[in-house]
Residue frames as qw, qx, qy, qz and C-alpha x, y, z in Angstrom:
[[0.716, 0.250, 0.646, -0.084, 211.83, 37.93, -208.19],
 [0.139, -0.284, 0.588, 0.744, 212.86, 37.43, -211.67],
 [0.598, 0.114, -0.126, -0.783, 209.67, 37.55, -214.76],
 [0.529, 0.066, -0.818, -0.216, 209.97, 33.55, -214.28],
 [0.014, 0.208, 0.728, -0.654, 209.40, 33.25, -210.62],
 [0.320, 0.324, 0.315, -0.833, 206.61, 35.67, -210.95],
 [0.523, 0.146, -0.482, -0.688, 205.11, 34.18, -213.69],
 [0.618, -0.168, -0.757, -0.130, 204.76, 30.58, -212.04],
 [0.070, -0.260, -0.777, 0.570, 203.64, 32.01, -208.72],
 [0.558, 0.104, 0.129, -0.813, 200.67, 34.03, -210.41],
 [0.644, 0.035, -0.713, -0.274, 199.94, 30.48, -212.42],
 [0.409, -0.334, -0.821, 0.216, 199.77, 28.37, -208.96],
 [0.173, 0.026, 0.319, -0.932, 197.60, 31.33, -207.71],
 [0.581, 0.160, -0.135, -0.787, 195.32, 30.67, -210.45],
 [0.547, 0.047, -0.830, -0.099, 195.52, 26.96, -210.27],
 [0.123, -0.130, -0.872, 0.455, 194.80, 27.01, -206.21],
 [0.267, 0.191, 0.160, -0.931, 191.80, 29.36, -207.32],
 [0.611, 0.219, -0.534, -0.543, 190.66, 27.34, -210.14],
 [0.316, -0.230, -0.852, 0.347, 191.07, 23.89, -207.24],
 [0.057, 0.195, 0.502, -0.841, 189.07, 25.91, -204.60],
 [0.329, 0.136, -0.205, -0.912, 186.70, 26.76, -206.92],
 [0.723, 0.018, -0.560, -0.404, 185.53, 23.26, -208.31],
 [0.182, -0.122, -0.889, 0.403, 185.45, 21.94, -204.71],
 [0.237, 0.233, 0.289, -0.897, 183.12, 24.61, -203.67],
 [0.587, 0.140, -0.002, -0.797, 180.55, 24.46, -206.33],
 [0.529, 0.015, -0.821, -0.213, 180.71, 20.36, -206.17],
 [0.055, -0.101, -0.761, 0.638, 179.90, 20.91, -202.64],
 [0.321, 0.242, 0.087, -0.911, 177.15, 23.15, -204.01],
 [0.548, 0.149, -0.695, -0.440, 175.97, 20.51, -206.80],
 [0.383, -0.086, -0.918, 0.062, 175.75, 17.80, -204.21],
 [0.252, 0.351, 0.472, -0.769, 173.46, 20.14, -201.17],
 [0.430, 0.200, 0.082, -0.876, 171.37, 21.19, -203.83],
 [0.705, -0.021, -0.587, -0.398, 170.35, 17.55, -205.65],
 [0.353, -0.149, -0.839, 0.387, 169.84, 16.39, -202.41],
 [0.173, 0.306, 0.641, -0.682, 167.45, 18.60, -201.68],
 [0.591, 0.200, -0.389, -0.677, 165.70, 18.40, -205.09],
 [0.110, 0.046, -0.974, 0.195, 165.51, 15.08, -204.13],
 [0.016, 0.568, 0.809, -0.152, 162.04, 15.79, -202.65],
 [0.033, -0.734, -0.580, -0.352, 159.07, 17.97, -203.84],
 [0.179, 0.236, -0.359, 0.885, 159.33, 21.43, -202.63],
 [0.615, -0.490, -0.072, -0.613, 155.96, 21.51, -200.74],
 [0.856, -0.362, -0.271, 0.251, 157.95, 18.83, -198.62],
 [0.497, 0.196, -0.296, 0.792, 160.63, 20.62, -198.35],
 [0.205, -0.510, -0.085, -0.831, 158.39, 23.39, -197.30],
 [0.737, -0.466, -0.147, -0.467, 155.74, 21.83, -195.12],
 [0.908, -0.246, -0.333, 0.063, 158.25, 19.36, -193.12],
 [0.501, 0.551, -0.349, 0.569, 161.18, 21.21, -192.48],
 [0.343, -0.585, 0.475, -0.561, 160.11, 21.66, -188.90],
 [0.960, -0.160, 0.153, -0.172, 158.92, 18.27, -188.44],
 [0.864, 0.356, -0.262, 0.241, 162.64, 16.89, -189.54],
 [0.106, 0.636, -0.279, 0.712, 164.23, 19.64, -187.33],
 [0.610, -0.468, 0.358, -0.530, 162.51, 18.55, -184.28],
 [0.944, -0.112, 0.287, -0.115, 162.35, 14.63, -184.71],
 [0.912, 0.212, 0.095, 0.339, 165.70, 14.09, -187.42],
 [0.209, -0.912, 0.205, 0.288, 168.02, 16.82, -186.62],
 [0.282, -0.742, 0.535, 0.290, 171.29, 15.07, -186.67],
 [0.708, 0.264, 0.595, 0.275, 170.57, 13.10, -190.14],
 [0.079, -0.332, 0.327, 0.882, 171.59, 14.87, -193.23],
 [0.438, 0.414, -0.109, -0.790, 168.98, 16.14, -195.73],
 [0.723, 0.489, -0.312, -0.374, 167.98, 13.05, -198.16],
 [0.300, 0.478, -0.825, -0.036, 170.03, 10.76, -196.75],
 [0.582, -0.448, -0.657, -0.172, 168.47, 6.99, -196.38],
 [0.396, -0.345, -0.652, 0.546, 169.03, 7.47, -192.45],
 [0.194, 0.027, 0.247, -0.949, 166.92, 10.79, -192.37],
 [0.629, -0.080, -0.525, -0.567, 164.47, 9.07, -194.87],
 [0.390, -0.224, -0.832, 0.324, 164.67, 5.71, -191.65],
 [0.056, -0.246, -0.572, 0.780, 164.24, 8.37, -188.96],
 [0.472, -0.038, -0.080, -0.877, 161.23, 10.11, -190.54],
 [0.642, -0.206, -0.618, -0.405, 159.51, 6.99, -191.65],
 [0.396, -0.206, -0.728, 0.521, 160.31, 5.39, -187.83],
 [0.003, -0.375, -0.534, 0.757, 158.44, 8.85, -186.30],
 [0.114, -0.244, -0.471, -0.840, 156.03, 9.05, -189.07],
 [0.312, -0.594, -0.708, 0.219, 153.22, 9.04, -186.19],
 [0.299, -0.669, -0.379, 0.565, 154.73, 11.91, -185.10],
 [0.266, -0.113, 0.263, 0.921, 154.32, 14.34, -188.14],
 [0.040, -0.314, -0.159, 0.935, 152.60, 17.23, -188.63],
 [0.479, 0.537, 0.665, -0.200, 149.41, 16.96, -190.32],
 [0.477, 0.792, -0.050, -0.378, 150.21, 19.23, -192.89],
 [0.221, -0.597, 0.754, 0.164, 153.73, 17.35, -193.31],
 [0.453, 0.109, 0.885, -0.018, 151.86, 14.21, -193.70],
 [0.571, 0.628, 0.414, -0.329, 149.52, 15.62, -196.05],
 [0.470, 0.736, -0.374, -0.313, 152.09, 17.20, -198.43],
 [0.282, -0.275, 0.917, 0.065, 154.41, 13.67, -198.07],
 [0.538, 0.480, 0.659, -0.213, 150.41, 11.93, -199.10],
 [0.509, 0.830, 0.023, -0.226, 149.79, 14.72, -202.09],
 [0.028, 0.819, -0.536, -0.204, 153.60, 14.28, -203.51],
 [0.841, 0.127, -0.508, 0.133, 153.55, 10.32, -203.87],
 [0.213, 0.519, -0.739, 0.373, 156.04, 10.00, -200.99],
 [0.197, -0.111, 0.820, -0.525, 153.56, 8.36, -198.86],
 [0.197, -0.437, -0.795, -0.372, 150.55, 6.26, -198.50],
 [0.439, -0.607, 0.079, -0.658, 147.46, 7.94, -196.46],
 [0.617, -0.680, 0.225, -0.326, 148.02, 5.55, -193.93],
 [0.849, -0.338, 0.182, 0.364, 151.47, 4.64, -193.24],
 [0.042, 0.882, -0.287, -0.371, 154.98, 6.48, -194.83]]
């Protein structure tokens, strides 16, 4: 390899590093304001109650927000309470 070659294969090294990179931490940007999204004492107190009754909805999105409200019978008194203390709910009804 001559000092041109090698110069524009370390450049598209650092270019597929410098791509890779800002995918990754936009991936990282979007998880994490989606789960700031709600109050960490929800995050905290429901996380089984979503697990058991909204698995296969993603974090924050409206269709987890549907499925909870739809099985809000079926959450966890403490769940319901921190959802009640946090604004996210009324005391009787989500």
């Amino acid at each position: 390899m001559n000092a041109a070659q090698t110069w524009r294969s370390r450049l598209s090294t650092v270019w597929i590093g410098v791509i890779l990179s800002s995918v990754v931490l936009t991936q990282l940007f979007i998880v994490s304001r989606t789960a700031d999204a709600y109050p960490r004492i929800v995050r905290i107190y429901c996380k089984r109650d979503y697990k058991r009754l909204c698995p296969r909805y993603r974090v924050g999105s409206s269709r987890m927000r549907q499925c909870m409200r739809a099985k809000a019978r079926y959450l966890s008194p403490v769940c319901q309470k921190a959802m009640i203390d946090s604004g996210l709910a009324r005391r009787y009804g989500y």
